[in-house]
N, C-alpha and C positions, 0 to 999 in steps of 0.2 A: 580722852579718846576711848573708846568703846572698847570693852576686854573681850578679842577673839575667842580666848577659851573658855569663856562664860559660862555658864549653863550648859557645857558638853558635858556626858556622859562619859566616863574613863574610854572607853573603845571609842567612841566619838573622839573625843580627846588626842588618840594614838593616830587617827585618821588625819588628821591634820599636822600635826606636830614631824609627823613621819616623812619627811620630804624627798629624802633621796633613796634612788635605786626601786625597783619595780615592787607596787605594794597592792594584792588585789583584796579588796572592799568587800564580806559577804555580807550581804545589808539586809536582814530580812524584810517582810513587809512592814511596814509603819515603824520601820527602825531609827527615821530621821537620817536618813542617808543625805538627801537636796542639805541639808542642815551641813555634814561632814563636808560635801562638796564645795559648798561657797564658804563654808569659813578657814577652810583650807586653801579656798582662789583668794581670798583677804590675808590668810596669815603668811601666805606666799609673798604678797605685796606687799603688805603694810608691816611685817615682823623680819622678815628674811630678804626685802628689801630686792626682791624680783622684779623688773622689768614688767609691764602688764603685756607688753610685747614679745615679751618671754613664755607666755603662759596661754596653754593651749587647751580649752574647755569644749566636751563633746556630748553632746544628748542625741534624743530620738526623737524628741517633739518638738514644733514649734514655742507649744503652752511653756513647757519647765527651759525652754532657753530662755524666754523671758522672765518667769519667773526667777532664773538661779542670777538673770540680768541684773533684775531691780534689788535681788538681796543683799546679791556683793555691792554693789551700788550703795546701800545703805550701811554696810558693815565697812566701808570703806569712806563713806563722808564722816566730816572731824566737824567739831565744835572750831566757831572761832575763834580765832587766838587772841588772848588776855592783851596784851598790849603788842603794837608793831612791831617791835624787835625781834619779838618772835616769829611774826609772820615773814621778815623779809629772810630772815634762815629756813623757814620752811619753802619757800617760794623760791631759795637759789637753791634750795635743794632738788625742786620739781625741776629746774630750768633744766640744771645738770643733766639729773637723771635722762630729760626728753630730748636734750643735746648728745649724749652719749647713743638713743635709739632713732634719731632721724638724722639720719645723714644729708649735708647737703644745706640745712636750712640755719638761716645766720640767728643769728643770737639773738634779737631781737623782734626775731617774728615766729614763735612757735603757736604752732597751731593746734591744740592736743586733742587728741579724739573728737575732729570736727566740733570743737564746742567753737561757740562765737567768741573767740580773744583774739582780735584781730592782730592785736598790738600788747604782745606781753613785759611787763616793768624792765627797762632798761636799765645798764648798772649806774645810772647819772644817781647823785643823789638828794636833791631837796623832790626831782622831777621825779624821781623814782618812787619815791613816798606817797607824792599825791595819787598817783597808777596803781597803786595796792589799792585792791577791794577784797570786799571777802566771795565775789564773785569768781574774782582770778586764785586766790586764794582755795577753792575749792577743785581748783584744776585737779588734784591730785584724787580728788573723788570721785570724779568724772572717769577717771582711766579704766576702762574695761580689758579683761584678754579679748582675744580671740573668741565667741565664745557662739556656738550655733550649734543645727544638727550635720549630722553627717552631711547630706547632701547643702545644706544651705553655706557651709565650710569651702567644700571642694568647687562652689561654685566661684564664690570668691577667688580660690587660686588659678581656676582655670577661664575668668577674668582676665587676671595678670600674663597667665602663660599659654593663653589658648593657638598665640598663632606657631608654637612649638608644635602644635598638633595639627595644624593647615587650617584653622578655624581663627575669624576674627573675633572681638572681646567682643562683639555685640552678639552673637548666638541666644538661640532662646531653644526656651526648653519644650521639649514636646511629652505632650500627656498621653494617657492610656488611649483617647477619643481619635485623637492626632497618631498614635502608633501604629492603630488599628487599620484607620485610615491608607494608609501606607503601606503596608501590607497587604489589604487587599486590593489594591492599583499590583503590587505585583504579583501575586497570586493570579491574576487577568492577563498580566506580561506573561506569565509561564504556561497560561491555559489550564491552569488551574480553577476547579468552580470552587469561592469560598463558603458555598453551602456543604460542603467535603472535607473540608478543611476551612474550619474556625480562624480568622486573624486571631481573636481573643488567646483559642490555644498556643497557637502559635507563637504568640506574643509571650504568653506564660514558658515556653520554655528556651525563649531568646534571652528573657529576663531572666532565667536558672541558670542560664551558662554565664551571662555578665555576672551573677554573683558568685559566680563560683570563678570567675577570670578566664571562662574560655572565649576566646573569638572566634571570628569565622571561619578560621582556616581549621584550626584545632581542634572545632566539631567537628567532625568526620569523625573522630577516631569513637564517639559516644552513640552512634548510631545505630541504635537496636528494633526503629517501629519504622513504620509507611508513615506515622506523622513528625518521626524525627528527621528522616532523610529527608520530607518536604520542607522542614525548617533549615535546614542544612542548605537548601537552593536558594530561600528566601534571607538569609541572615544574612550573607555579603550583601547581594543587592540590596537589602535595607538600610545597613550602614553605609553603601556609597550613598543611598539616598539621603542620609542625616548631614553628611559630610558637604552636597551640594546646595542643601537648606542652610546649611550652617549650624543646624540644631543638633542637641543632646538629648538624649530620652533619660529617665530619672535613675536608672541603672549606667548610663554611660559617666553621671556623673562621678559616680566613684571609681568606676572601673579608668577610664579614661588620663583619672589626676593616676589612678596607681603606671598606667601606660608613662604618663606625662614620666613621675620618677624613675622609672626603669630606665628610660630612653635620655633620661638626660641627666646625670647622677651630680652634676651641677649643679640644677636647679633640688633638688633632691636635699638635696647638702645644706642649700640657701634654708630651705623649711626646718633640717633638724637644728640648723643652728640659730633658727628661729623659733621654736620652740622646744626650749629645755627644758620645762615641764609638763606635762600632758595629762589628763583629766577625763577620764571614757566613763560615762554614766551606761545603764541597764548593757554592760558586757554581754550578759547571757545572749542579747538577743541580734548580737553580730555575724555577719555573715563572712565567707571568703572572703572578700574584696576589700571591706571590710576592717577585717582581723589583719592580712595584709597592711593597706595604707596606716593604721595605725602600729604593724611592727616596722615598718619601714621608717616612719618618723622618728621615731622611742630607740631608732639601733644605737644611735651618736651618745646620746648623754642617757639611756636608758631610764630618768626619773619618769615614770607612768605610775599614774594610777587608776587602774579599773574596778568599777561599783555595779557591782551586779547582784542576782540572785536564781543561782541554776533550778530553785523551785518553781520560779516566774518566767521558765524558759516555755513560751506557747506559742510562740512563730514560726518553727519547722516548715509549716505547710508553704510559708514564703521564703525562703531559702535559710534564713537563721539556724545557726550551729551552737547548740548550748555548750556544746564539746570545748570552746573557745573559751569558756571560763572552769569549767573542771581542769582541763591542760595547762591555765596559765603559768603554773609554775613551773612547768613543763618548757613551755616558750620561753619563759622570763626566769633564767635560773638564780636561785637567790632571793628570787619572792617573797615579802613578808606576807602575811595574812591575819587579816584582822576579822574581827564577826561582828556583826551588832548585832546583836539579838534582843535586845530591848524593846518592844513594842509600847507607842506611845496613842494609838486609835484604839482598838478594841479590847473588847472585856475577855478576862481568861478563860472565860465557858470560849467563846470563838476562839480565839489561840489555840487552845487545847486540841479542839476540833481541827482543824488545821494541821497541828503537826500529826493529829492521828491516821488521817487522810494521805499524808503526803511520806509516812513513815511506808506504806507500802511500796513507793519507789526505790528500784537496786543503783539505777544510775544518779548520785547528786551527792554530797558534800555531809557533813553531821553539823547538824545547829538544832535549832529548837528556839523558835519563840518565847517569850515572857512579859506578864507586864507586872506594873505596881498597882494597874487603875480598880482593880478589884474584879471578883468573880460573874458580878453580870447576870442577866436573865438566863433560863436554857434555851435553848434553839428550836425551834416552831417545829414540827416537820408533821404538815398535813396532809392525809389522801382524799384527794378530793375524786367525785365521780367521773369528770371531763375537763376537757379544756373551758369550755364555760361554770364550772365552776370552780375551777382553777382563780379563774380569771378573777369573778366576785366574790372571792373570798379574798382577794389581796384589795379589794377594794374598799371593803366594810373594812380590814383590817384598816385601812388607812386613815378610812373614816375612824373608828374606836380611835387610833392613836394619834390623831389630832385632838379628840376632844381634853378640854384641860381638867374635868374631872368623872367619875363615877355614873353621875345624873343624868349628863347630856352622854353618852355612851346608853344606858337605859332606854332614853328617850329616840336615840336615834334608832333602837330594835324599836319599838314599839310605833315607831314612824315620826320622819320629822318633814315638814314640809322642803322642795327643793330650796328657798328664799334661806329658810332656815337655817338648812346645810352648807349654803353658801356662804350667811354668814357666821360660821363653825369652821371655816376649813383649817386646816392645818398647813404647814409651809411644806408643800410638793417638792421643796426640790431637797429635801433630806430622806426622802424612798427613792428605792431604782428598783427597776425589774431587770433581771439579766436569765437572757435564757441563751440556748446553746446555737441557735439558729434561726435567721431571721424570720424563716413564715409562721413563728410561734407566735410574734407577734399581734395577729392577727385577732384573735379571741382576746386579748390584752385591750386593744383601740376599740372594740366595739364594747367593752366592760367599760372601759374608760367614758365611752363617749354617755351609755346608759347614769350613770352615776356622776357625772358633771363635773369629771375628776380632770385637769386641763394635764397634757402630754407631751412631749417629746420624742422625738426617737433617732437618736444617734446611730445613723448610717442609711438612713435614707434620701432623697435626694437632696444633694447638697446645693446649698446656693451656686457654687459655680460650677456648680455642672447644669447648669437650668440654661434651655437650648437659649434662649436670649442674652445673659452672661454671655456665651460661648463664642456669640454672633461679635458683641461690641466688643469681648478680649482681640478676636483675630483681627478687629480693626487698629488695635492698638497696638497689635503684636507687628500687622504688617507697616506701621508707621516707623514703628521701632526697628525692621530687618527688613529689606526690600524681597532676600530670597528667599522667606516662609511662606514656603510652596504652598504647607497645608493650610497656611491665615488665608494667603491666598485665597483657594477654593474654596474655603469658609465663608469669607468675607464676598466673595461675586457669588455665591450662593442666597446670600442675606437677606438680600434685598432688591426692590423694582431695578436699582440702578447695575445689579452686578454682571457677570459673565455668561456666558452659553456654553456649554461640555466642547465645543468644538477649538472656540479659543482658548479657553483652561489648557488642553491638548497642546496646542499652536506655543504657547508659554511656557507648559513643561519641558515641551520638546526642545528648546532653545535657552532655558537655562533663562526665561526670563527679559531675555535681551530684548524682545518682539516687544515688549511695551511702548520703545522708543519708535519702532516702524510702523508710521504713521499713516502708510502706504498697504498695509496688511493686516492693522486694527480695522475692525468698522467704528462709526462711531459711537457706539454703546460702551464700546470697550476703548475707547480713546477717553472717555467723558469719566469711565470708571477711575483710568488713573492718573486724571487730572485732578480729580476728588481726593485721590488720595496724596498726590503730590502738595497741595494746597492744604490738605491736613497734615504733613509731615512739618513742612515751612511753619505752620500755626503753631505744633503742638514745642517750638523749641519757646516760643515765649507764653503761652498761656496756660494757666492753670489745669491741674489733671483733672478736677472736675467737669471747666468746661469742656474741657478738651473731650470728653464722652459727649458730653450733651449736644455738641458739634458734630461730633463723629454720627450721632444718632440721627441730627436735621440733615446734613449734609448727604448723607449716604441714602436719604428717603425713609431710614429704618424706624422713624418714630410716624412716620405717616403710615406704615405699613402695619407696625404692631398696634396702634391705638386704631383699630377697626370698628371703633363702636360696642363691642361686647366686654364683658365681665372681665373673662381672661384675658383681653387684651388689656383691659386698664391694669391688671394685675402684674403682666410681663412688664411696661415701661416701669410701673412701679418697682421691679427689678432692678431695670436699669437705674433708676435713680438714686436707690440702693446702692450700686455700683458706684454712683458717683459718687455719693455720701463717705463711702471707704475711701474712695481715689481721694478726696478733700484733707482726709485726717493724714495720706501719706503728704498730701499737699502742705499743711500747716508744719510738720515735723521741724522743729529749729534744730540747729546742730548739736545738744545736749540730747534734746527727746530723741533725734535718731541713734544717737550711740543705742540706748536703751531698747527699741525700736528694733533696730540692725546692730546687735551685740557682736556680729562676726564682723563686721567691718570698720571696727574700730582703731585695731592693731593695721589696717589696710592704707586706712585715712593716714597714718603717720609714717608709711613707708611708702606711699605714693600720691604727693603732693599735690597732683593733675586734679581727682579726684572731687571733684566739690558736690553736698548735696544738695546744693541751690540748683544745679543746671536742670531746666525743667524735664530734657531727655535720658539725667541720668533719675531723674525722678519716676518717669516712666518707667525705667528699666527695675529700679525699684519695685516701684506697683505690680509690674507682672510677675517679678520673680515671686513675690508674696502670693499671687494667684496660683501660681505654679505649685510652688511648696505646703500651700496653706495645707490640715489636715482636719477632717472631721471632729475631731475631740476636740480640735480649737477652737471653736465654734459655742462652746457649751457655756450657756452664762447663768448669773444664781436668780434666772425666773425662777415666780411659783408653778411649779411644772413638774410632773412626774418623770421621770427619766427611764425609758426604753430602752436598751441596748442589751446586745450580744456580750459573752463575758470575754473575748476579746476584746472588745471596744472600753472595756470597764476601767481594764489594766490600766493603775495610774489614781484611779479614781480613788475618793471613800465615799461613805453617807451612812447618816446615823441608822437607818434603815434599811436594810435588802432584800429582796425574795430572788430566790432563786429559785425556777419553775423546770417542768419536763427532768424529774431527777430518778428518770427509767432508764434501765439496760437498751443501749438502739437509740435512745436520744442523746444521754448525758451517763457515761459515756458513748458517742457516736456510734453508728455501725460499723460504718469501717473502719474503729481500730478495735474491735473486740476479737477478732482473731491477728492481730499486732501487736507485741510487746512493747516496743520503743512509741508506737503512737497509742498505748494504752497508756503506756506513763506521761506523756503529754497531755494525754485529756486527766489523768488524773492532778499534774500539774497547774490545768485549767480551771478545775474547780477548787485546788488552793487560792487562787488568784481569787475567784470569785467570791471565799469565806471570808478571804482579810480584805476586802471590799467595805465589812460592815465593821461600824462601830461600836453600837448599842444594840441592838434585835437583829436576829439572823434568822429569815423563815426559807427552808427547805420545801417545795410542793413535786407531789410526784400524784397521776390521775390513774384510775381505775384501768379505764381506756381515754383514746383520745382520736380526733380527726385530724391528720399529718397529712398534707402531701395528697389530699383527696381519698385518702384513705383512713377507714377505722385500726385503732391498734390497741393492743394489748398487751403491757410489758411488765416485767418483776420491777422492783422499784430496783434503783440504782447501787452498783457495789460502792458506792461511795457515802453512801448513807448507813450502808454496812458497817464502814470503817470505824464508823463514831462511834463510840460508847453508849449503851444506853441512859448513863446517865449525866449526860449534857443533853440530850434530848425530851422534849415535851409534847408527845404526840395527841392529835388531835382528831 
């Protein structure tokens, strides 16, 4: 069996071993925290002999749920066993164990985290013998917690308990596109012009109050603008609109389960005594609701442990409270505190830099980085005269540090041909550029495009937000809930075959009913949802891919987008796209989905109904993955430069980085230079962005520059100040 405390670090070590009573985690950057986290979900299981349905794992991203998925997964499968004997005491050992956490189910037919055991070894014994495999035998590797992100979690429970809240388990979720939507339908209700008022804003400070747990009634009392009072008229009526769709918006998810425990201390009780250990990855970056639903879970058996790092607190601007891990001992009296401060990415020239930067903040915690990996180049820090030559100077850079020696470096000043340099390039996807805001960008892609350097740029338009996606999800979504009002109008928007503003109207106003009056459809719209009717019956026995590619012929929508031009062939190629994902949730066998859907594992075993064969609950499946999915998730190791915002970096490394625009007004922003607490946040921000890098850290800051349609002229950055001049190599 695999030694959990292998290769931990002492503080690593303590991290894991330390099981009971409230213990929070300061983890610095590249501390191997994901490392503390899942060998801690194994030594829970596999040492201390916890229930996997005991154990409650929470992150922020889709990416590191699966990643900390497949870990424990692996720190959790066993060699097999030397001869039988052994395995049939390992095997009544599982049987037990999955007997004492599912209730209800007989002894010889356990079913453990949806894997395929249909039929698990009976106590008979010559028949019992032959039914040992080392398939079934790996049952116990297979068992996952609990394990998702915040929202992906609470959808799960609010699955189980949604009609406690006047919502059926089928509800779907509604996105920013869909919010907005909605809003401005009543914004038109109130005579409101939404040229006056923003859905967007508006939306932004619906979404501040769910995070902070206020409702509609309880705004009132926060009322200080002409665009909060106009939030204050549209916030109720928006939620009875959510409430008649049946849908949640991505903030009710959380806010809603904390509603769910308040209101019903039953069901409240069933979760703490469902999960007696609990697991909150990046703390710093929780919010109200938040902070809440996991002190509510953690009051019973109080074992939590939160991993964070209040340096890496840069989400403010969307409700995140770093306060939530400076306080926790506060909240959780009796606290241990552990630090890792051991950095295992970057060289100590950047470390150093790092703490010297972030040593100017008054509000955070005392730690300090370290490594063993040694001292490291110094740190680039170039003034270049503009944003274009900003740009081409990270490009040659790039070029130089690909080449593998001296000569061809020489050869590429003195000119190499393009054929040449192609084939010379270096692996792209070990540089990023991160700058402070997206229209930096721009001078970035046109360098890029000059110098044949191939690109990325993380937060640009995302696949599924590309209006074609958008068109074939609301058909899928409307297959799946009859009363998403907004797939709805989405979907008779779509296409030749859809609806007219007049019957949308006639639909809404009736709650939907008018589909069936046959007598008060025309037939456009009688034909619409017989299509879709005919699509609903299909999609419970056929495959999720076909079931787009039907949705696509049937609806007219593939007649429509293949018009003959370029970017028409390019949108179905979208859709196909679509399909291709819908396909991989299609194939998922009962193992690969544990891994897959890490939060519904511990689901699968206390709600028997459940199966991920049904092709409807596979749909439900596929969207909620649309729903949740996140930009960062999206990032794979092409040869590709990587673009992004140093928010978006968060999480990241690469053995290379530039970080650009490192002027007073850019980095730090302008508006937090006369703010204290959002000055320490952008100084925050560019910690984040140093321990980004592994091996080379280049700093640029320009002469002047073109922002915003405008020339500028700024001192270079107090954060360049910070550093030492002797970690730095100016140029």
């Amino acid at each position: 069996m695999l030694d959990i405390l292998k290769d931990l670090n002492e503080q690593q070590r303590q991290a894991v071993i330390c099981t009971e009573g409230p213990i929070l985690v300061l983890a610095g950057a590249g501390s191997g925290k994901t490392r503390a986290l899942t060998h801690r979900i194994a030594y829970l299981i596999r040492e201390k002999k916890i229930s996997p349905f005991n154990v409650l794992a929470v992150t922020f991203t889709n990416k590191a749920a699966q990643e900390m998925a497949s870990r424990v997964a692996d720190l959790l499968r066993t060699e097999e066993p030397k001869n039988r004997r052994t395995e049939e005491q390992k095997v009544d050992g599982i049987l037990r164990s999955a007997q004492e956490d599912i209730k209800g189910v007989q002894n010889d037919s356990i079913v453990d985290s949806r894997r395929s055991l249909s039929r698990a070894p009976t106590r008979g014994g010559n028949d019992r013998s032959e039914k040992l495999t080392a398939e079934s035998y790996k049952l116990e590797a297979i068992r996952l917690p609990w394990l998702g992100t915040f929202h992906s979690i609470c959808v799960r429970i609010l699955r189980r308990e949604a009609e406690h809240l006047g919502f059926s388990r089928s509800f779907v979720i509604y996105d920013e596109t869909d919010a907005k939507s909605v809003i401005k339908k009543i914004l038109k209700d109130l005579k409101l012009d939404p040229k006056d008022y923003k859905p967007e804003v508006i939306k932004y400070f619906i979404s501040g109050a769910k995070n902070e747990l206020i409702g509609p009634k309880e705004y009132r009392k926060y009322i200080n603008s002409p665009i909060e009072e106009v939030t204050y008229k549209v916030y109720e009526r928006y939620q009875k609109y959510l409430k008649e769709a049946n849908a949640f918006d991505f903030d009710d998810l959380i806010m809603q389960c904390v509603v769910l425990f308040e209101e019903n201390p039953n069901i409240l009780e069933h979760y703490q005594n469902m999960f007696k250990y609990i697991l909150i990855d990046e703390y710093q970056d929780t919010n109200q609701a938040q902070y809440m639903w996991t002190k509510m879970l953690a009051k019973k058996h109080k074992n939590i442990m939160v991993v964070g790092d209040d340096y890496q607190a840069i989400y403010g601007w969307r409700g995140a409270n770093f306060r939530n891990i400076l306080n926790f001992e506060k909240n959780f009296p009796g606290a241990k505190v552990i630090k890792l401060e051991q950095n295992y990415r970057s060289t100590e020239t950047i470390l150093n830099a790092a703490n010297e930067v972030i040593k100017f903040n008054r509000n955070k915690t005392d730690k300090a980085l370290w490594t063993e990996g040694g001292e490291g180049r110094p740190i680039t820090l170039y003034q270049a005269l503009n944003e274009k030559d900003e740009a081409e100077f990270i490009c040659q850079e790039i070029r130089s540090l690909g080449r593998p020696n001296k000569e061809k470096r020489i050869m590429n000043i003195e000119g190499l041909s393009i054929k040449e340099q192609l084939e010379t390039d270096p692996d792209y996807s070990k540089f990023a550029v991160l700058y402070r805001t997206n229209a930096q960008s721009r001078a970035l892609e046109e360098a890029c495009m000059r110098f044949d350097i191939p690109y990325r740029i993380v937060g640009g338009i995302q696949f599924y937000q590309r209006k074609e996606i958008k068109d074939i999800v609301s058909y899928l979504r409307l297959i799946q809930n009859p009363r998403d009002f907004e797939a709805l109008e989405r979907a008779a928007k779509a296409s030749p075959t859809g609806l007219g503003e007049k019957t949308l109207e006639k639909i809404r106003n009736s709650n939907i009913e008018i589909r069936n009056n046959t007598e008060i459809l025309n037939s456009k719209a009688q034909n619409f949802f017989r299509i879709i009717e005919e699509l609903r019956e299909q999609a419970r026995d056929i495959r999720l891919d076909d079931l787009i590619k039907m949705v696509a012929i049937k609806s007219g929508y593939k007649a429509w987008v293949l018009d003959g031009s370029i970017e028409g062939e390019g949108r179905w190629e979208n859709v196909l796209e679509l399909a291709t994902v819908a396909s991989q949730v299609q194939e998922i066998s009962n193992d690969e989905f544990l891994i897959s859907n890490p939060s519904r594992q511990s689901e699968a075993e206390a709600d028997q109904n459940s199966n991920p064969n049904d092709q409807m609950e596979k749909l439900t499946t596929f969207l909620e993955r649309v729903a949740l999915v996140q930009d960062t998730d999206s990032i794979k190791d092409d040869n590709a430069l990587t673009l992004m915002t140093l928010h978006s970096a968060k999480g990241l490394e690469f053995e290379t980085v530039f970080i650009v625009g490192m002027e007073e007004g850019i980095f730090p922003h302008s508006r937090s230079l006369d703010d204290e607490h959002q000055l320490e946040e952008e100084r925050r921000l560019c910690y984040v962005g140093i321990t980004r890098a592994k091996k080379n850290l280049y700093m640029l800051y320009a002469f002047e520059r073109n922002l915003y349609g405008r020339f500028q002229s700024n001192p270079v950055s107090r954060f360049v100040d910070h550093i030492p001049e002797g970690l730095l190599d100016k140029i």
